[in-house]
Structures are given as C-alpha cells and as structure tokens.
N, C-alpha and C positions, 0 to 999 in steps of 0.2 A: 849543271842544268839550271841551275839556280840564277847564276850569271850570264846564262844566256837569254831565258826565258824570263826572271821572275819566281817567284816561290811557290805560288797557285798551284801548279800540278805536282811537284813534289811535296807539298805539306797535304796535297788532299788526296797524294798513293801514299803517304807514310799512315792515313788514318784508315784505308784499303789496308794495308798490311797490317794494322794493331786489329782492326776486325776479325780479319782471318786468322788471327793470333789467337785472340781470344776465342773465338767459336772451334777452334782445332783442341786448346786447352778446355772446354765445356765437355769434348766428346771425345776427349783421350782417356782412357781404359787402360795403358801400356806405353812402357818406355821410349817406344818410336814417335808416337804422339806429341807426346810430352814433350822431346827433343826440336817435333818440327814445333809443335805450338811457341816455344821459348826461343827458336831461331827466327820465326815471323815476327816474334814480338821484338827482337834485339833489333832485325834489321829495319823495322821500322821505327823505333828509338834515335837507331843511326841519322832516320831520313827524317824527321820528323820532330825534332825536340829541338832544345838550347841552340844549337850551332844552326841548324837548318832556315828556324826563326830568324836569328840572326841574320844569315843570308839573305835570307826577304826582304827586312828591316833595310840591310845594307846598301841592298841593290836597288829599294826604291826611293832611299830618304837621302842615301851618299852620308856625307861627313856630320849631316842632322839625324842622324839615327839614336845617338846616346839614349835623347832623353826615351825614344822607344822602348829600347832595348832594355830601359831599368825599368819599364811598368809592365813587360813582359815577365822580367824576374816576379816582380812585385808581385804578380797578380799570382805567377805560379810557387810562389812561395808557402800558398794555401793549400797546394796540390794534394801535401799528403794529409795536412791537418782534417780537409772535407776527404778527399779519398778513402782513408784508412777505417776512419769513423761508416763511412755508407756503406764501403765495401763490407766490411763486419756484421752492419745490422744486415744488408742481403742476405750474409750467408749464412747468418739465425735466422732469418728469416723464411725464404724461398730456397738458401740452396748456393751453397757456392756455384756450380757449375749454370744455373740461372741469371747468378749474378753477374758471371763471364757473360755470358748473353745480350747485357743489358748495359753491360760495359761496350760492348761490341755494335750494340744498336745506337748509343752517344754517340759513340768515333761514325758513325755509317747517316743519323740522321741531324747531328747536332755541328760538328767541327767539319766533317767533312764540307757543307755545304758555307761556312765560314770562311773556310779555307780557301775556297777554288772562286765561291762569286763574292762573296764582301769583300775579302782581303781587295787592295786595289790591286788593280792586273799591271806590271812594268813593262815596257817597250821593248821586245823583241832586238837582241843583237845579237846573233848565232855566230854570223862569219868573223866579226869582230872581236869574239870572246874567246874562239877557237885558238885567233892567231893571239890574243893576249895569255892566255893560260902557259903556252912556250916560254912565256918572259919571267914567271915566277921563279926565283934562283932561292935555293936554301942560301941563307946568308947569315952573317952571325947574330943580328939579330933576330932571323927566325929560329935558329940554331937556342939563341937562350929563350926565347919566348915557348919555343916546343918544349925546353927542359924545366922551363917555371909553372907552366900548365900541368905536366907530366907529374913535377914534382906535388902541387897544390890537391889535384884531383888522388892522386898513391894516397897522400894524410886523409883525406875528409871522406873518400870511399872506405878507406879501411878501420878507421874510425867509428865510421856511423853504424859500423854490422858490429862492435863491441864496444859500444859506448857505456853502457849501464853497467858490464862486465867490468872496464878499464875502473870505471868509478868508485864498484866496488874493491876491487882490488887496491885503491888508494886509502879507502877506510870508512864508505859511505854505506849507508845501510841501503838495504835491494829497493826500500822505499826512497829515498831519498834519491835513488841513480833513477828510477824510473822520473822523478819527479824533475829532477834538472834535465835530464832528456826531454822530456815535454816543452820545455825552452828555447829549443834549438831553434822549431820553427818559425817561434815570434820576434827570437832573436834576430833572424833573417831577416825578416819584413821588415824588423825596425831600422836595421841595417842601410836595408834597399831603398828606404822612406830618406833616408837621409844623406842616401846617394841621388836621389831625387830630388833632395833642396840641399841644403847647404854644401856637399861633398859635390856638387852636380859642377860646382863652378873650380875646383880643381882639376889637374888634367888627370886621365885617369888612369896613367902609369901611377902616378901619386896614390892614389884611391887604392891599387892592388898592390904599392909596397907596405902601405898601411893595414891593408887585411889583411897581409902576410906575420904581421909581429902580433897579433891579438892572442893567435893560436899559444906562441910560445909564453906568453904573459899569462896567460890561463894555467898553462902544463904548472910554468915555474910554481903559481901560486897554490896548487892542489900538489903538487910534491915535496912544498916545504911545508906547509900549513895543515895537509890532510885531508882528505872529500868527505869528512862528516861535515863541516859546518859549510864549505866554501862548493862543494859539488856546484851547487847554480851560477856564481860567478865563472865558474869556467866553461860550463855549457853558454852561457849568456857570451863569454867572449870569444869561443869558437865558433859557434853562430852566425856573431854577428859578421867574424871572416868570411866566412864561407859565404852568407848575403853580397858581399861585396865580392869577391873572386868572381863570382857567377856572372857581374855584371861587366869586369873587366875581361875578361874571354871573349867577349864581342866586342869593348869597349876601345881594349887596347889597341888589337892591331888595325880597327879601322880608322883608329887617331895617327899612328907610325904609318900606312902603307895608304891611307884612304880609300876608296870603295874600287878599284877596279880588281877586279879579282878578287872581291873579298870573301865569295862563298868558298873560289876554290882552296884556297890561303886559311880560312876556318878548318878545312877539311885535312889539310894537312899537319895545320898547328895538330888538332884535335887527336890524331894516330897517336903517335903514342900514348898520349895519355889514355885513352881507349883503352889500347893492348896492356897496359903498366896495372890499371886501377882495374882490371878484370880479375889480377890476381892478387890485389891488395887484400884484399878480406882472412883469405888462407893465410898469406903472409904476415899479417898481425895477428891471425890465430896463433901460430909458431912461435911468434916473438912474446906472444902475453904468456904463453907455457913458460919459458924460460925467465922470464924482464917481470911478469906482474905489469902492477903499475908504472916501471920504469919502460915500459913501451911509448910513454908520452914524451922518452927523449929520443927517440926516435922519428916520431911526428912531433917535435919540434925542430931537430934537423930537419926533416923536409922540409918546413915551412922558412926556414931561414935560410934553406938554398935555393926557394923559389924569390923570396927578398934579393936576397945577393943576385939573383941573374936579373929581377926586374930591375934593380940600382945601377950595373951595367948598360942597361938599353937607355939610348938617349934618343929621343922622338928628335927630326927631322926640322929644322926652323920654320922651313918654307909649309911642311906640313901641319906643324905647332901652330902658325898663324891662318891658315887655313877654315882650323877648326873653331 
C-alpha cells in the first residue's frame, strides 16, 4: 500500500489501530480483552513503526532517504526514555487505565493528523506497483539480508527483556545492572548522532557490519573481566549496536535494491525476524537457566552471523554509484 500510495493512510490507520488498542486495554476486565487489546496493538506496531516509516521515507525521497531515515531513528530513540517516565507518573498518578486513555487520545489527536496531512502526500502509482511487486524474487542476497536481520533483532529482543538479570549473572550488583541498562538508550542516540555525521558518509552495509562486532566486543569484555566494574562498557557498546542496526534495516536494502519496491521488500525482509524475535525472550529465558551468564555466547554468535552474512552481500556498482 505503501508503494503504491504513499505512507499517509497507512501510518494514520496504524495510529487508528494503537488507539483502539489502547482504549480496549483501558476497559479490559478479562483475558478476551486483554488478548484483543495486544492484538490491535501488535497489528498496529506491524503497520505503523520502523519498517512502515521507512516505506514512506523510501517512497518519497528514493535513494535520498538515508539521511531521513537516521533522524527518525534519532528522534525515536527518546521513545522509551520520555515514554516510560510519563507512562509511570500517569499511572500514580490518574490511573494506569486513564493513562491508556491519554495515550490513545496522542495517537487520535497528535500523530494521527501528522501522519495523514503534514507528512508530504507521494504520487499515486497503483497499476504500476501491482505489476512491479511480481518482480521481487527471493534472491541470495535477500536470502542473507532476511537471515542478518532475523539474526540481529533474535540478540537485542532477547536481550533487552534480561538485560539487568544477564549482568547480574556475570557479577554486577542489582544496582549497578540497573544503572548500565539506563545507558542503552543514550548509547543509541549517540550512536545514531554519528550515523548522522561522520558514519553518514560510509556506505551503510559498512555501518551494519560494524554494529554487528560491538555486541561481541562487549560480551568478550564482561566474561573475561566480570560486570562489577565493566557492566557500562558493555551496555554502552551494545547500544550503541543496536543504534546503528536500526538505521541499517532501512538503510541497507534501499542502497542494494533502490526505492522501487522498497516498502513491499521491507515487509519481507522484516517476516522473519518478526516471527524469530517474538519468541526470543522465552528463549534466552531457557538458555540464562541453564548458561547464566554465558548466554552472552550465544548473542555473540548471533551477532557474528548477522556480520558474516552482511560481509557476503556486496551492493551492486551501478547501484553503489547511484547513491
């Protein structure tokens, strides 16, 4: 839709469906609720966040989207830092289920109308998009690029739901994991800042084989060394990974394949890792039972087989020059 139309109505139904999300979660009472409340919210996650952006970006700006597409990271890199903080005070405040409310009424009076009339409107091409979507062939480089995404998002999803846990496990105190976790997010920004100037002018296959080796440089240095003293150097250098992967998911395949197709081509890439990192959390739960802290050799492999397939893909001359 995305590619044929423009992002407008799908970025301002994905903010339609986090409303109805949220106001279903405000007046759920019971497990039916609850289920529809978190189904509206996913599917609108689906339509409406990283990848969908992207598509917008892609479709309106072509092969000049990069520098977009890092100040979107950029900006949403704050998301949970103000998020988590307001959501909190609401719900000492007024009332979790109020604060769904009020969450509900931003997405309804604030983004919504962002989304559909500021965003710039793109030029309608339905029949043309229809007969180009047939042309998208799994190929092996989509083939590694699905498996380096797949791979990146399994580590930092299952990760972030036992990050404090993994750190204590290595030997840091409950203060101390809380305290490098708080890092993550600035580590991001700082990241994205500098995917923004200086990293802006490498191509950005480069950029995502380079966040790829942070993570494992981190792990090595907190399982030899130990997470009492070093806990922040490794939140600071997984971080600032994951800042940068974020930007490379858009960055990459619109530099290898260029803008035609690039929403539906997002959408694809993006499947497995979706379906893989849904159930990473549970899965590094399992593995921390058994491994402790050597669960960080584990999301080190990931991370250096999302490397090894980004090192494989080689971008395209004619497209390299391109951009």
């Amino acid at each position: 839709m995305i590619d044929a139309a423009g992002g407008n109505g799908v970025l301002a139904g994905s903010n339609l469906l986090f409303a109805a999300g949220l106001l279903t979660l405000a007046v759920a009472h019971n497990l039916t609720l609850l289920i529809a409340a978190w189904t509206l919210l996913g599917i609108g996650m689906g339509s409406g966040l990283y990848d969908a952006a992207f598509a917008a970006l892609g479709r309106l700006y072509g092969l000049d989207a990069r520098k977009s597409i890092t100040g979107i990271t950029l900006l949403a890199g704050f998301a949970s830092t103000i998020g988590w903080p307001l959501t909190t005070w609401g719900a000492s405040t007024i009332g979790w289920r109020e604060t769904c409310v009020a969450w509900a009424a931003i997405h309804i009076f604030v983004a919504l109308p962002l989304n559909y009339w500021i965003l710039p409107k793109a030029t309608a091409r339905v029949a043309a998009t229809k007969k180009q979507q047939g042309t998208v062939t799994i190929d092996r480089t989509m083939i590694l690029l699905g498996f380096a995404f797949a791979s990146a998002w399994v580590m930092s999803t299952g990760l972030s739901a036992h990050f404090p846990r993994i750190l204590e496990a290595a030997g840091a105190t409950q203060a101390q994991a809380i305290a490098a976790g708080a890092l993550i997010g600035p580590a991001q920004v700082a990241a994205r800042l500098l995917e923004a100037g200086p990293l802006g002018r490498l191509s950005p296959l480069l950029s995502a084989r380079l966040a790829m080796l942070t993570h494992p440089i981190g792990a090595a240095i907190i399982l030899v060394a130990g997470g009492s003293g070093l806990a922040s150097v490794f939140a600071i250098l997984h971080g600032s990974g994951n800042g940068i992967i974020s930007i490379a998911r858009g960055t990459v395949p619109l530099t290898i394949y260029g803008s035609e197709n690039y929403g539906y081509r997002l959408g694809l890439l993006g499947a497995p890792a979706r379906f893989l990192s849904a159930i990473a959390p549970l899965g590094f739960a399992l593995l921390m039972d058994h491994l402790g802290a050597r669960v960080l050799l584990v999301s080190s492999a990931l991370s250096l087989s999302a490397f090894a397939a980004f090192f494989l893909i080689r971008v395209p001359t004619a497209v390299a020059h391109a951009d």
